[in-house]
C-alpha positions as CSV (number, residue, x, y, z in Angstrom):
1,X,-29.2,14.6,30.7
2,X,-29.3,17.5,28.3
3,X,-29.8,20.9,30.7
4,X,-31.6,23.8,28.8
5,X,-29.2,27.0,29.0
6,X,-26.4,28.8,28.0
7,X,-22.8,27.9,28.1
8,X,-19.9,29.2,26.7
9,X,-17.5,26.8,24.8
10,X,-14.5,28.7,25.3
11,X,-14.7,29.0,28.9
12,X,-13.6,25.1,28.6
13,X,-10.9,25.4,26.0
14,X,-6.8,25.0,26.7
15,X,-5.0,26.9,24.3
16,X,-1.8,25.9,25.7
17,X,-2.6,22.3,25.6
18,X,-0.8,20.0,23.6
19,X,-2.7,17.3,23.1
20,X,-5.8,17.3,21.5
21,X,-8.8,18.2,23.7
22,X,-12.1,17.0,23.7
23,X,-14.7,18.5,25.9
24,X,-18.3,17.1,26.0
25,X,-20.5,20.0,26.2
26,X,-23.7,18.3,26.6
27,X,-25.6,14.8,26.0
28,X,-29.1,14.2,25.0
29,X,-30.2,10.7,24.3
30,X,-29.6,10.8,20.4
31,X,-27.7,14.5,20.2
32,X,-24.2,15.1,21.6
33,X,-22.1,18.3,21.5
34,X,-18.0,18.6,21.8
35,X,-15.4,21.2,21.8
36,X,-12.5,19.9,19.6
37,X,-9.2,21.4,20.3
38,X,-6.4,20.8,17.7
39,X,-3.1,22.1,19.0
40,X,-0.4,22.7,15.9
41,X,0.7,19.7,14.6
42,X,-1.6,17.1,15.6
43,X,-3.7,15.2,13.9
44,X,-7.2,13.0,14.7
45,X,-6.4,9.5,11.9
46,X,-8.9,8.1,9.6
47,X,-12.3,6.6,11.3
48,X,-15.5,5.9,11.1
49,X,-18.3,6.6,13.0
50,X,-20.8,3.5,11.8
51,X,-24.1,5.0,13.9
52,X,-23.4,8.6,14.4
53,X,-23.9,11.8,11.9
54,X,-21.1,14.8,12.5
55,X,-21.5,18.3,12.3
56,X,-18.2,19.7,12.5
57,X,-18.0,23.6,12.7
58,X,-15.6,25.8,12.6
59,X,-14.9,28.1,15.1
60,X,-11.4,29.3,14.9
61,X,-7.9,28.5,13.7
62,X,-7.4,26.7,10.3
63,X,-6.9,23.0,9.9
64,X,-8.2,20.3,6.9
65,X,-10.9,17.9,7.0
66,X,-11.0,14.7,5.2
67,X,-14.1,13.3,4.1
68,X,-14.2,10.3,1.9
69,X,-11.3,10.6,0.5
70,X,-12.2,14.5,-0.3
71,X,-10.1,17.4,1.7
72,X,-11.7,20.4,3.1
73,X,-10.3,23.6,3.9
74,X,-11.3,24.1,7.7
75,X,-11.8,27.6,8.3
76,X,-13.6,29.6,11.1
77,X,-17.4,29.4,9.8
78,X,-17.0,26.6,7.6
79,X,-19.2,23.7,8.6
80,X,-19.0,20.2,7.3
81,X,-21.5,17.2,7.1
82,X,-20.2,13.7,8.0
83,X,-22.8,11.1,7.6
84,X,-22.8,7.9,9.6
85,X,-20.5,5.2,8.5
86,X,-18.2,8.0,6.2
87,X,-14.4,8.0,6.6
88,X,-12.9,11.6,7.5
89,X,-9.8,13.0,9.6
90,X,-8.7,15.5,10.1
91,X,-5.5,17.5,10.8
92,X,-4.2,21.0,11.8
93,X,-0.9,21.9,10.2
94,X,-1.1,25.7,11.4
95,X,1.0,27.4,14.1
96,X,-2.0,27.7,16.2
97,X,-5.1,25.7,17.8
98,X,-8.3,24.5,15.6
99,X,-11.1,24.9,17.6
100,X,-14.2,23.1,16.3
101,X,-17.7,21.9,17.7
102,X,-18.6,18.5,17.1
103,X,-22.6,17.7,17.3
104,X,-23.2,13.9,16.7
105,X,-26.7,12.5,16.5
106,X,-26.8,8.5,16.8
107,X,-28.5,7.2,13.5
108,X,-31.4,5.5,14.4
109,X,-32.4,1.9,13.2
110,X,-35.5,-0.1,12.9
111,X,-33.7,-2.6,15.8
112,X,-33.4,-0.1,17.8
113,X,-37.0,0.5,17.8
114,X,-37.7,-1.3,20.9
115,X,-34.8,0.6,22.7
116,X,-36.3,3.6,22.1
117,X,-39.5,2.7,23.2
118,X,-39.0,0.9,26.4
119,X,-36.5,4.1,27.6
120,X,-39.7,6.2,26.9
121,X,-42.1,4.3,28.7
122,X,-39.5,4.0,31.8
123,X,-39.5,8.0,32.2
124,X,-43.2,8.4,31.7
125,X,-43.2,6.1,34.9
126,X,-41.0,7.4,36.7
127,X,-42.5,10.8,36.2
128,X,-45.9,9.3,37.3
129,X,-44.2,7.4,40.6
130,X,-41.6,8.7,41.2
């Protein structure tokens, strides 16, 4: 469950790592956060995401996003859309790590209507009986 507050992201990074890292810093029921952590070198391959919107930002290091078929210089501060169902990658070719944030909101669809709903309704009771 998503916990108002402060956190900070780096506190959770491995710059030494060499694999890439990816840290869930929180999870709401349609928003989700990550650290992404790049080491040189590596790269995340072409995929799609078919009910999930990405925010990817920048937060240091220098790496290259691809988004449908469109490359994107990833520098600290840049921050890049990926809408649900869009092909991207991404890949860091510098001597040092990429870090990014990821936040992904789950598109909602009309089916998923009654989901949504019957989740709401069973919190409301529980916050009534415990």
């Amino acid at each position: 469950m998503l916990q108002p507050g402060q956190l900070n992201i780096y506190s959770y990074r491995n710059p030494h790592a060499r694999n890439v890292q990816l840290v869930r810093l929180f999870e709401g029921e349609e928003l989700h956060a990550y650290l992404l952590v790049v080491p040189p070198g590596a790269e995340i391959s072409r995929h799609t995401h078919e009910n999930k919107h990405e925010i990817f930002d920048v937060l240091e290091g220098d790496g290259t996003l691809e988004v449908d078929g469109r490359r994107i210089d990833g520098t600290p501060g840049r921050c890049v859309f990926v809408p649900a169902g869009m092909a991207h990658s991404l890949q860091n070719m510098s001597d040092a790590p990429w870090t990014l944030r990821i936040t992904c909101q789950e598109r909602i669809y009309p089916r998923h209507i009654g989901k949504l709903v019957n989740r709401s309704l069973r919190k409301r009771l529980a916050r009534i009986f415990g």
